[in-house]
DRENPA-3360 file (N, C-alpha, C; in nm, 2 decimals, always signed):
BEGIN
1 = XXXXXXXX = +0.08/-0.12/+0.00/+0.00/+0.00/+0.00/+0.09/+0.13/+0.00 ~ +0.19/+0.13/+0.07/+0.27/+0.25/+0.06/+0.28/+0.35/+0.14 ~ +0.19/+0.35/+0.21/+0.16/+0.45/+0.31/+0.13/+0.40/+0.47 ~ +0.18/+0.47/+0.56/+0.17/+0.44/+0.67/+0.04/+0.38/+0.72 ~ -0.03/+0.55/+0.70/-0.16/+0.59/+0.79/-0.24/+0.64/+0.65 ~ -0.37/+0.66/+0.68/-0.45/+0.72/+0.60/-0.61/+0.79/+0.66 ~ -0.62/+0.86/+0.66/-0.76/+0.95/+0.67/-0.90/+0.89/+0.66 ~ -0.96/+0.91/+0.72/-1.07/+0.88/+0.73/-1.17/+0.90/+0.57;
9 = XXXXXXXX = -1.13/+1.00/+0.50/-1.13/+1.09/+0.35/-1.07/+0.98/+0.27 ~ -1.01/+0.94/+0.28/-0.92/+0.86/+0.23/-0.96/+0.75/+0.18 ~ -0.99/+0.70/+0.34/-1.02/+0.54/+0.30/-1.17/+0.56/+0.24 ~ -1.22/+0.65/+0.30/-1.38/+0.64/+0.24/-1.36/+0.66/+0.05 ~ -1.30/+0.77/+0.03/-1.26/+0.72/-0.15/-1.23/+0.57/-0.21 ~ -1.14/+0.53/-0.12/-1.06/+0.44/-0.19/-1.21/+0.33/-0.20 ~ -1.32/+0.29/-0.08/-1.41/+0.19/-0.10/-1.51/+0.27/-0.12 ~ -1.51/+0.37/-0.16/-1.67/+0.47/-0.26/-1.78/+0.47/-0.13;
17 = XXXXXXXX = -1.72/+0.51/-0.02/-1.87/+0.53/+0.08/-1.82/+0.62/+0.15 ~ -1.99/+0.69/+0.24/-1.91/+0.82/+0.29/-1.84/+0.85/+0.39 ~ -1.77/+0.94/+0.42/-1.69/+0.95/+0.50/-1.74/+0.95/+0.64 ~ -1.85/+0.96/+0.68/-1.92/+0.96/+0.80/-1.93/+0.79/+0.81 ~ -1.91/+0.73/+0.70/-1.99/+0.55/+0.69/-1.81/+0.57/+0.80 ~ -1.74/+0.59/+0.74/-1.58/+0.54/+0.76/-1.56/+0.57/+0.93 ~ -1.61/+0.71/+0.99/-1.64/+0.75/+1.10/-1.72/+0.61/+1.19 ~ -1.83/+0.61/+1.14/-1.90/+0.52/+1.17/-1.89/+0.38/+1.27;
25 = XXXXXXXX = -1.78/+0.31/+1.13/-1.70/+0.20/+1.15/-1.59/+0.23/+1.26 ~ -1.55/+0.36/+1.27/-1.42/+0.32/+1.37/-1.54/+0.36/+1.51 ~ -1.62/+0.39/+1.55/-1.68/+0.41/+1.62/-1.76/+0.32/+1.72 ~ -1.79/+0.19/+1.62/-1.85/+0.08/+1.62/-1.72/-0.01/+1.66 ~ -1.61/+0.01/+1.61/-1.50/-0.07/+1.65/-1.47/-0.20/+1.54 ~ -1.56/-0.12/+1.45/-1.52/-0.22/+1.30/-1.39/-0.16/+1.22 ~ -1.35/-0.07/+1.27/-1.25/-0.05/+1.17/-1.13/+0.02/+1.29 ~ -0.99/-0.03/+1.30/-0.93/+0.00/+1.38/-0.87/+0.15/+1.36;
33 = XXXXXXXX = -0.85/+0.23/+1.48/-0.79/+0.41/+1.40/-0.70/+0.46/+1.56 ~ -0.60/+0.52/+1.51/-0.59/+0.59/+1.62/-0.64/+0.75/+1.59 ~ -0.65/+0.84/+1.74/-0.64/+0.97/+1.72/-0.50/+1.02/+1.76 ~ -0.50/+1.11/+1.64/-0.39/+1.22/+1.66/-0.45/+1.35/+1.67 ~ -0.47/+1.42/+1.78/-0.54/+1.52/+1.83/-0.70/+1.49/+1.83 ~ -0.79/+1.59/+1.68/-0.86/+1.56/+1.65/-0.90/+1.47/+1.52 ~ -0.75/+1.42/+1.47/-0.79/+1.32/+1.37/-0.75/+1.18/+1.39 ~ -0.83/+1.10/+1.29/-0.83/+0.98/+1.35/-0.74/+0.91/+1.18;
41 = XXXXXXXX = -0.66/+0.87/+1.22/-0.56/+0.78/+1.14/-0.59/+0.66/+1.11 ~ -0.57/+0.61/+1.01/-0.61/+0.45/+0.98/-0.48/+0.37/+0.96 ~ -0.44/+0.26/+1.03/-0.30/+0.19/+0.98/-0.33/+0.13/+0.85 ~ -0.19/+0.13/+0.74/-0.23/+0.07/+0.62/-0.27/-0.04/+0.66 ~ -0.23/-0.13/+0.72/-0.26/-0.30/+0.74/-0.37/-0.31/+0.75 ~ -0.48/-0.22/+0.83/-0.59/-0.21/+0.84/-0.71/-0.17/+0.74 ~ -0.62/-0.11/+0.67/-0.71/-0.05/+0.54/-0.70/-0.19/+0.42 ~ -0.55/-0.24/+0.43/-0.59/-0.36/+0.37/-0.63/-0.47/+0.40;
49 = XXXXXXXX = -0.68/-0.48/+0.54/-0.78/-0.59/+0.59/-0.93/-0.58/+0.54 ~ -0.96/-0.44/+0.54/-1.07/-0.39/+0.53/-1.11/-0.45/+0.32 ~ -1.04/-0.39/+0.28/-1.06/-0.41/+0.15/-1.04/-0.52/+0.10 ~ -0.93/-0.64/+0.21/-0.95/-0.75/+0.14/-1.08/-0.86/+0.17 ~ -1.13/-0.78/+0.29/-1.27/-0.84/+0.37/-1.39/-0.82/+0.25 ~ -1.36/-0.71/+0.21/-1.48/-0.62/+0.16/-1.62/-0.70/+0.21 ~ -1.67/-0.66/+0.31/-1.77/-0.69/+0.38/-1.83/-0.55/+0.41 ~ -1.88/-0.44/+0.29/-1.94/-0.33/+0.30/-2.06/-0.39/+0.23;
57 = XXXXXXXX = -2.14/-0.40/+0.30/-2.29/-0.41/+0.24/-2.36/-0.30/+0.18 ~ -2.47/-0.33/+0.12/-2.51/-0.20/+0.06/-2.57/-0.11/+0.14 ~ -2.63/-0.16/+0.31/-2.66/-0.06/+0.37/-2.55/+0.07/+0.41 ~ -2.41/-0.02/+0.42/-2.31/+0.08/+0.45/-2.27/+0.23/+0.40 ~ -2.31/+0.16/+0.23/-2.28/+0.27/+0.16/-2.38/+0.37/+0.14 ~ -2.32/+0.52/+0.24/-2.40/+0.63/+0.18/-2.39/+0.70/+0.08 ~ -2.54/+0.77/+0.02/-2.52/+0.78/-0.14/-2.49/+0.94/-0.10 ~ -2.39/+0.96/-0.18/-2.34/+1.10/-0.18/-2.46/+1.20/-0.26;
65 = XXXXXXXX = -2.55/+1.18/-0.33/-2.61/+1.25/-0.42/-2.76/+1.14/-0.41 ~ -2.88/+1.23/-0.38/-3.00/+1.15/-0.42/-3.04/+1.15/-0.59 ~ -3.07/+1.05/-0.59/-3.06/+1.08/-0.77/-3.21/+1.09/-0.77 ~ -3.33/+1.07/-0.66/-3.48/+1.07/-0.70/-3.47/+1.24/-0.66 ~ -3.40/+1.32/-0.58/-3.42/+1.44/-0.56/-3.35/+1.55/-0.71 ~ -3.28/+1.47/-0.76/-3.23/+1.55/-0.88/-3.34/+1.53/-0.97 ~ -3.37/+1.40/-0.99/-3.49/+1.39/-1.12/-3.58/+1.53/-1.10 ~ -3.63/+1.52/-0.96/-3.73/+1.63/-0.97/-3.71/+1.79/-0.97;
73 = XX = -3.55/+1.81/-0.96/-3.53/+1.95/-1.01/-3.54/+1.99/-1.16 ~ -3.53/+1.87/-1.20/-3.56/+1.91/-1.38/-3.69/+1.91/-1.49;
% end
């Protein structure tokens, strides 16, 4: 992976859900993090447990955009 540590922003890009989902998970104790001050770090090893798990169901993923709320702006 390359990288030590990674963001909360981060990991939520890399598996397409939102960054609150990624909050979420370390909160719940599904996803391991430390804090540095007010941010919370992800170990790579962790982020590649996570992705090799991929055990994100589809309730996990929040949708960044309602697509039935856009239909009706147009």
């Amino acid at each position: 992976m390359g990288k030590r540590f990674w963001t909360p922003r981060e990991v939520a890009t890399l598996l397409g859900v939102h960054r609150r989902t990624v909050h979420r998970w370390i909160h719940k104790g599904e996803l391991r993090a430390y804090r540095f001050g007010r941010q919370f770090k992800i170990p790579d090893l962790e982020v590649a447990r996570l992705v090799s798990n991929a055990n994100i169901t589809k309730k996990d993923r929040t949708p960044l955009f309602d697509v039935t709320l856009a239909n009706d702006l147009v």
